[in-house]
N, C-alpha and C positions, 0 to 999 in steps of 0.2 A: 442277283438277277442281272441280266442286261437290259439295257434301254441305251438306242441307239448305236449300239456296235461296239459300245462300252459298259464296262460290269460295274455298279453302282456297288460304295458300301459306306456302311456310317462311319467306321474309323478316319481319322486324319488320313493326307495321302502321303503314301510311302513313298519312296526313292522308286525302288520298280512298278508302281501305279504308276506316277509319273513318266516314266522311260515307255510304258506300254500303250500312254495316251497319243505321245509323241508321235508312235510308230504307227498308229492306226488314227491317226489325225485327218488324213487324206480317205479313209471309209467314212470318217464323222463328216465333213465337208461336202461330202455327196449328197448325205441327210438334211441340209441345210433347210431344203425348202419345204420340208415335213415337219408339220407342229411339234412342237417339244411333248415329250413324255414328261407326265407326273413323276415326283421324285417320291419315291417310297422306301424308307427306312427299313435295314436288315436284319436291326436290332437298336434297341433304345440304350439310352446313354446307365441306365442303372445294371442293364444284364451284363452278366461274364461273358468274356467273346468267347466264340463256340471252336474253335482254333488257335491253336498258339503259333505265333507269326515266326515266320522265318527267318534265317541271319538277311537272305534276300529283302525283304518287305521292310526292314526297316531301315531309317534313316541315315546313310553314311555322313555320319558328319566329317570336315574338312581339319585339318591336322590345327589351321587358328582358333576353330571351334572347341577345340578337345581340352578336358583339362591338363593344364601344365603347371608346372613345377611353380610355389611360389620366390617370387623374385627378391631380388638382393633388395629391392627397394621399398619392395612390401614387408619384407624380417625386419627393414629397420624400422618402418611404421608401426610396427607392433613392438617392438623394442622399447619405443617413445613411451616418455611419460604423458599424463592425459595432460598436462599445463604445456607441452612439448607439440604434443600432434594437435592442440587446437591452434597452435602458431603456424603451425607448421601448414594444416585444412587451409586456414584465414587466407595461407600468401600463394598458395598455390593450386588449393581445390576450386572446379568451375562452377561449381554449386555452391560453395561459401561464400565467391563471389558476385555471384548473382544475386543473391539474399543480400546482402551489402547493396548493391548496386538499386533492388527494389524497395529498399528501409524496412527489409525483414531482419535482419539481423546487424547490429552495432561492438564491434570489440567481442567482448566475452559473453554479451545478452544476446540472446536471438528475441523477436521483436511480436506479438500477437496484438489481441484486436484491440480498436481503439477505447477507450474507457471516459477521454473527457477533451474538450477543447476550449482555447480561447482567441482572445485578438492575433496574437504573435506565435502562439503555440499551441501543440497536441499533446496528452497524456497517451503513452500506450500501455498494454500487460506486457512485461518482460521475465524470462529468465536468465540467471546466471547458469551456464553452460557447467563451469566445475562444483560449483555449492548446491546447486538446482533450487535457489530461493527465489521467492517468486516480488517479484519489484514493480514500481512503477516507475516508467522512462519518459521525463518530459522533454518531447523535442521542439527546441526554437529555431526559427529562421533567421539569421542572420539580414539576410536581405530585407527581409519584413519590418525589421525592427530599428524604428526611429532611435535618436540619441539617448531621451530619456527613457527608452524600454532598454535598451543595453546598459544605460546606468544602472536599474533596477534588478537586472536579471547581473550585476557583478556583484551590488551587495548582496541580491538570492543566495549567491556561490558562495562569498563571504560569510554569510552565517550559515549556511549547511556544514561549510569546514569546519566553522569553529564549535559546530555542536556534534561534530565527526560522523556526518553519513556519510554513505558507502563510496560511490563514485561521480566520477564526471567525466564525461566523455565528447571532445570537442572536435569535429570536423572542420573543413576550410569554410563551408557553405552552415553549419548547423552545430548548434549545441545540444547535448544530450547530457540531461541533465536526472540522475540514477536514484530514486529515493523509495524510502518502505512502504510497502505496497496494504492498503486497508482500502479493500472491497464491500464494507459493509453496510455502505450508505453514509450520508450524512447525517450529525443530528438533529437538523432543521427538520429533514423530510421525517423523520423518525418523531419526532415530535406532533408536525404536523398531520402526520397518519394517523397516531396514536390516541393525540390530548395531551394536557400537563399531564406532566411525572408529580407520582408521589415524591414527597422528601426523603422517603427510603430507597426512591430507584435513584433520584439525584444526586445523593449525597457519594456515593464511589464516583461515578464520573465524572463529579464537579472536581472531586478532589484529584483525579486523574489530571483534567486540565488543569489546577492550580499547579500540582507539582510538572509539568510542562513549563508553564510559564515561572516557575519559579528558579529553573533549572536557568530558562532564558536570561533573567534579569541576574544570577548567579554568576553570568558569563559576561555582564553588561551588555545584553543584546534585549530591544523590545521587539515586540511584534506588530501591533500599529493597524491588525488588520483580526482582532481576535470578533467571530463571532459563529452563530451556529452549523454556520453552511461551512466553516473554516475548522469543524469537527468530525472526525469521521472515525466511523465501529471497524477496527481492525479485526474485531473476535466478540464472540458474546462478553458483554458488562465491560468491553476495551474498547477506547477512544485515542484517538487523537490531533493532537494539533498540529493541522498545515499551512502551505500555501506561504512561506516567508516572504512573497515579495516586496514586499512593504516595511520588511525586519531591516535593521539598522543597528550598527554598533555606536554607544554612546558611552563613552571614556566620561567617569568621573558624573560627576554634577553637570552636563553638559546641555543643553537644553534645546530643541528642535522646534522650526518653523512650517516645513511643509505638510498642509491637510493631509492627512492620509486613511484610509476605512471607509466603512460602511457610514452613512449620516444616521441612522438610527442608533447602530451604537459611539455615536463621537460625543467626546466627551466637552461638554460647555465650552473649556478653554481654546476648545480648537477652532470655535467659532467667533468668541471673543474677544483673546489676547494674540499678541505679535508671535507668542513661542509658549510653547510647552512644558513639562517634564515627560518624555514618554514612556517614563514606568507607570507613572499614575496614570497615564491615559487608557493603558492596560486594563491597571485596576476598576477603572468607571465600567471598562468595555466586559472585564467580567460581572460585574453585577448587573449589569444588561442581559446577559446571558444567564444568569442563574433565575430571575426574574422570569426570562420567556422560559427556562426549563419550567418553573412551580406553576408558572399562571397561564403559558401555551401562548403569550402575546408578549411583545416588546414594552418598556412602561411610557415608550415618548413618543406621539403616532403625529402624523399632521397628513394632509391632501396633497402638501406639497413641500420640498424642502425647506421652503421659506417658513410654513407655518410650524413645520417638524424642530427648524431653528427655535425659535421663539417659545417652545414646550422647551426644548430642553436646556436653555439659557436660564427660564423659570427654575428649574428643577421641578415642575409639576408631573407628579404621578402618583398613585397611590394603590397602596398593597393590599386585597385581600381577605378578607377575616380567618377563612383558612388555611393563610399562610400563619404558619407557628409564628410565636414571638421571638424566639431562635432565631431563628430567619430572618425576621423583620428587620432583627439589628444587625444584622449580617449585612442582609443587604441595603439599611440606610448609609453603615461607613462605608459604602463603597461607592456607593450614589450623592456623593455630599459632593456640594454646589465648590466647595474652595476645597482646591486640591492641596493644598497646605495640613487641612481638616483629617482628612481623605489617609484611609487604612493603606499599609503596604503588603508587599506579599505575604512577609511575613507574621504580619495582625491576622492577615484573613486563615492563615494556616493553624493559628494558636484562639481561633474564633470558637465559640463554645459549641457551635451548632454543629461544628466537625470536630467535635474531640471524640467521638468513634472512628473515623476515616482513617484508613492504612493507604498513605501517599508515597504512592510510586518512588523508591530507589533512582537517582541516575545509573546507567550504565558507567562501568571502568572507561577512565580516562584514554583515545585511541588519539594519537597522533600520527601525522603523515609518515615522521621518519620513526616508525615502530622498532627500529632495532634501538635506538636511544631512550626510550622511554625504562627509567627504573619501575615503575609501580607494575607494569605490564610483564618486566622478565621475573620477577620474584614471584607472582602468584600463579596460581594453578590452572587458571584459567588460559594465562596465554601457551604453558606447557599444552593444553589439551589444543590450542588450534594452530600450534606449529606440525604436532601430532598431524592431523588433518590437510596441512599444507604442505608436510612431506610425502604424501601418499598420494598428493596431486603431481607430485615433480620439483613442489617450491622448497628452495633452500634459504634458509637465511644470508648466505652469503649472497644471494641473487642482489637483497635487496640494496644496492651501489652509490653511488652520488646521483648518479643519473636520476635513477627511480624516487629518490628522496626529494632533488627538487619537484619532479611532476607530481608529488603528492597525491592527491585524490582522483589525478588524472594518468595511475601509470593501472594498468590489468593487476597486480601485483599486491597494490596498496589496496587496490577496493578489493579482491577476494580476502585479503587479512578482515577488513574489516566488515564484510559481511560475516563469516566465520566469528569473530569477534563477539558479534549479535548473538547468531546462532546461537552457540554455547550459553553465552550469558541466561539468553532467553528462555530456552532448554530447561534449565533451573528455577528460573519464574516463573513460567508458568502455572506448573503443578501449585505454588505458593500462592498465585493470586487468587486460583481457581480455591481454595483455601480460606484465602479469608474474607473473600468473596461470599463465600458459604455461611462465614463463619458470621461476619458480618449481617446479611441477611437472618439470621437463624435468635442474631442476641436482639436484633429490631421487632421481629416476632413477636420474643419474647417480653420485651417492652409493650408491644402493643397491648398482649394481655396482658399483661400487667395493671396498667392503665386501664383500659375494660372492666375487670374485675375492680379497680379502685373507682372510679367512676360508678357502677351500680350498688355499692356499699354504702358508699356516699348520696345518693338516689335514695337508697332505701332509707336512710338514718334521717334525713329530711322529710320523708314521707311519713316516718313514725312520730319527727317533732311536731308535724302539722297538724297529728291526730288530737282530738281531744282524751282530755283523762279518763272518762267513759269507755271511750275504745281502748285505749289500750289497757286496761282492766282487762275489759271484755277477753 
């Protein structure tokens, strides 16, 4: 129809709609001072058009609009390998660098939403671009951070290296600092949700964190800061241990003066002597923690630090009735007032209460400069993520002097050793999930057990208690 000297229709406007408005612009303008007509639709967006448009009616696009030939510079982008064209995006696409420029994206992570904060730093969700593992990126300010937070956050860096996570990533202004990403809560909150844990749900994740910190002290590295908030569920029935800033490397018999943790779980001598051992201070800090797993509460409480001092100077706490005997002693060697007394990892590991617990394997030994490492080129493992690393564009010869000094801070070094995981873990899984089962399934069994032997025994007493009358009868 027309309205106003013009023919209305639902389609987009064509090239000659447009050229035919032009021309009768000066009829439309006359119209001016007469009410607008209602627009009324000549067909709705779901019907077939009732005509098929003409080469006229439709759109002549302009020779820069039309498709053309692709470019020499595009054949070689698609040419590139993906380790190649994400170098290649980073230093010359405007979109890769605006994501940079916004702290969405860092080196080979692109950057998602926030997951955690503190004084001097942010946690965010990250991914790795060529592995596509999903990580956590803790970014500090440089500016932010007084002397003693940079002291802290280098020995952080120092024990990530030496227990080989993935990367580090340092700007002029921030550090970005790349580690494994477990979503699944902490075990305080988890705890605190729930109520104590039975000793059949504690006993796999205790033992998960003992082989953490056993791996630590393997490497002479403590932690300093072990407690439930500092556990976290990677995966169902998987934990574990974070947050290093307070880990320290201790060469030999060496012994340590600076307070360090939480006051609930700090071990007596930290309050009372000049210096330490910080493995044993470990171990106090795990029986702290296995206590609030079985009982839902810490064993050393006060109103105030000062009073929370003086509980746990005493060594005053007490276990329980429910807590098995197992346990009890489990957790007194761990909780003994003279660290001298005082179980070490490996007591607590060979402790009777966990002689069912299947404790966590380390991962294969990863060093910075991977192409020197013997244990790495011989097994089958590292064949399968060089496999993987050549399909990304990475070559062994890549890896140079250069790359070897930057260590954990070259794109290079951290996709080996994510990869590295990957694989590894690939293969654990299925296993723990396994004995995990299996575990569960023989504790069962034990319960009945016990059940059954417990009402037999019930009953054999209730027939001693009869008299000879009755049991004629």
């Amino acid at each position: 129809m027309r309205q106003n000297g013009r023919q209305i229709r639902s389609e987009p406007p064509t090239y000659a709609s447009i050229q035919e408005d032009s021309e009768e612009h000066s009829d439309a303008s006359e119209a001016d001072d007469r009410p607008p007509g209602r627009f009324i639709a000549t067909r709705s967006h779901d019907e077939v058009p009732t005509r098929a448009l003409s080469r006229d009616d439709t759109f002549s696009r302009s020779a820069s609009a039309q498709s053309l030939p692709v470019s020499a510079k595009l054949r070689e982008m698609a040419e590139m390998s993906l380790y190649d064209r994400t170098l290649h995006m980073l230093a010359t696409d405007p979109v890769y660098q605006k994501e940079v420029a916004l702290g969405k994206r860092i080196g080979f992570y692109r950057l998602g939403k926030e997951v955690g904060a503190g004084n001097f730093s942010k946690v965010k969700m990250g991914i790795h671009v060529l592995t596509k593992e999903k990580v956590a990126v803790k970014i500090m300010d440089k500016a932010k951070m007084d002397q003693k937070a940079q002291k802290l956050l280098t020995r952080e860096i120092q024990s990530m290296e030496k227990m080989n996570h993935p990367n580090c990533v340092e700007t002029l202004t921030r550090v970005h600092l790349v580690l494994e990403y477990a979503g699944g809560g902490e075990l305080y909150a988890y705890v605190h949700e729930r109520g104590k844990l039975t000793e059949a749900e504690a006993k796999p994740l205790f033992a998960q964190i003992v082989s953490a910190v056993s791996h630590m002290h393997s490497r002479q590295l403590v932690h300093r800061d072990i407690k439930a908030e500092n556990v976290m569920f990677s995966g169902p029935n998987t934990v574990k241990l974070v947050d290093f800033g307070f880990s320290c490397l201790v060469p030999g018999n060496q012994t340590l003066e600076t307070f360090c943790g939480s006051p609930p779980y700090a071990a007596p001598e930290l309050f009372r002597d000049k210096s330490y051992n910080g493995e044993l201070v470990d171990i106090w800090a795990l029986g702290v923690l296995l206590y609030f797993m079985l009982v839902g509460v810490t064993p050393f409480r006060g109103e105030t630090v000062s009073e929370l001092k003086v509980v746990i100077i005493q060594g005053a706490y007490t276990i329980p009735d429910y807590v098995s005997l197992l346990a009890t002693h489990l957790l007194q060697s761990m909780l003994t007032l003279d660290p001298a007394k005082r179980s070490l990892i490996h007591d607590v590991k060979k402790n009777y209460w966990m002689r069912d617990c299947k404790f966590t394997r380390s991962y294969l030994s990863i060093h910075a400069n991977v192409d020197n490492d013997p244990e790495s080129e011989t097994n089958d493992i590292n064949a399968r993520v060089w496999r993987i690393m050549n399909s990304y564009g990475i070559r062994e010869e890549m890896l140079n002097e250069d790359t070897q000094e930057k260590g954990p801070r070259d794109a290079i070094v951290g996709t080996y050793r994510i990869l590295h995981y990957q694989v590894q873990a690939e293969g654990r899984g299925k296993q723990r999930e396994d004995e995990t089962t299996s575990f569960y399934a023989e504790s069962s069994s034990r319960t009945k057990k016990t059940t059954k032997a417990t009402i037999f025994s019930a009953d054999e007493r209730r027939l001693r208690q009869r008299s000879k009358t009755c049991t004629i009868i």
